[in-house]
Structures are given as structure tokens and as C-alpha cells.
C-alpha positions, 0 to 999 in steps of 0.5 A: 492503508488503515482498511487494509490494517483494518482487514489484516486485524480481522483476519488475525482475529478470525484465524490467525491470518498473518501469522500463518501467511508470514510463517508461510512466505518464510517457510516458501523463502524470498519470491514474490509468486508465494507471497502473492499467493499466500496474501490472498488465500490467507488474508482476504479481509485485508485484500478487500480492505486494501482494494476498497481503500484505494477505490475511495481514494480514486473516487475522491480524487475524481470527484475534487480534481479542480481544487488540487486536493484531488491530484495530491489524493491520487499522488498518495494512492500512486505511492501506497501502490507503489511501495506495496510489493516492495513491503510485501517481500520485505513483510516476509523476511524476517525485519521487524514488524516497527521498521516494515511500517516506517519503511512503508510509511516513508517510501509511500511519502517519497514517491507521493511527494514526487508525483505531487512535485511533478504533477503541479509544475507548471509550464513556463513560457519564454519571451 
């Protein structure tokens, strides 16, 4: 999520990206095909920053899948991924920019920690 951050401030920076794509998914109302639309004509830094984050983090959890860490890795990508479109309607309504990030931030953290709870039981055997 920092690249993408990263990627959403260069675009700020270069165009007034976000501000132009938020003012544009209000003005379009609450549907998802704007939004989607919006986000990649208007912030394509923060797309490529997103992208390359979550690459990272499937290359890093590839390549340490033997210790753990790997499979808690892949947990927070499969959360990040998972709270994304969720945040991207609710980044184009009119809630808070603080909120947005708290609610992205934990729902991420939720289904992390589920995945994490799910992927390291272990089987139990029965006499």
C-alpha cells in the first residue's frame, strides 16, 4: 500500500490526480465501472505502484514459504486485495480521507489475520 501511496502522491503531484479522480467518481455517483475507469486514466503512478507492491510481496512469500513469514506475507497481500474495492467506492463517496485509511487498515488486518488463523491450523489426528 505505501507504493501505491507513493504512486497516488506523484500523481497529485504531476496533475492533480486524486483530486481530479475523486471529484470525478462523485460527479459519475456510486458505481464501481467509474471508479475503475477513473483510477486507471487518472492515477496510473498509483496503479503501477500498487501492482509492483503486491508483485513484491508474492515474490517474497514464494521465496520464504518454509519459515512462515512467507505464508503471513501472502496473508496481508490476500487482505490488501481484498479490502481494495471495498475502499475504492468508499474513496468516492464523501467519507473522510482519516477514516478511509483506518477503515482500509483494519479491514486489511481482519482478513489477514483470518487467513493467517486458517492457514496454520493444523491437522489433528484422532486415536
Amino acid at each position: 500500500m505505501s507504493a501505491a501511496v507513493a504512486g497516488a502522491v506523484f500523481d497529485e503531484r504531476l496533475r492533480a490526480g486524486f483530486t481530479t479522480w475523486r471529484t470525478a467518481c462523485r460527479a459519475a455517483g456510486f458505481s464501481l465501472w467509474p471508479v475503475i475507469d477513473f483510477t486507471l486514466q487518472l492515477l496510473p503512478h498509483a496503479v503501477y505502484g500498487l501492482l509492483l507492491g503486491g508483485l513484491a510481496l508474492l515474490v517474497y512469500g514464494a521465496t520464504n514459504s518454509g519459515d512462515g513469514h512467507g505464508a503471513r506475507c501472502l496473508a496481508a497481500h490476500a487482505g490488501c486485495a481484498l479490502s481494495l474495492p471495498v475502499m475504492l467506492l468508499l474513496c468516492a463517496a464523501a467519507v473522510p480521507a482519516a477514516l478511509l485509511i483506518t477503515l482500509d487498515l483494519g479491514l486489511a488486518a481482519l482478513v489477514a489475520l483470518a487467513l493467517v488463523r486458517i492457514t496454520s491450523r493444523r491437522a489433528t489426528v484422532h486415536p
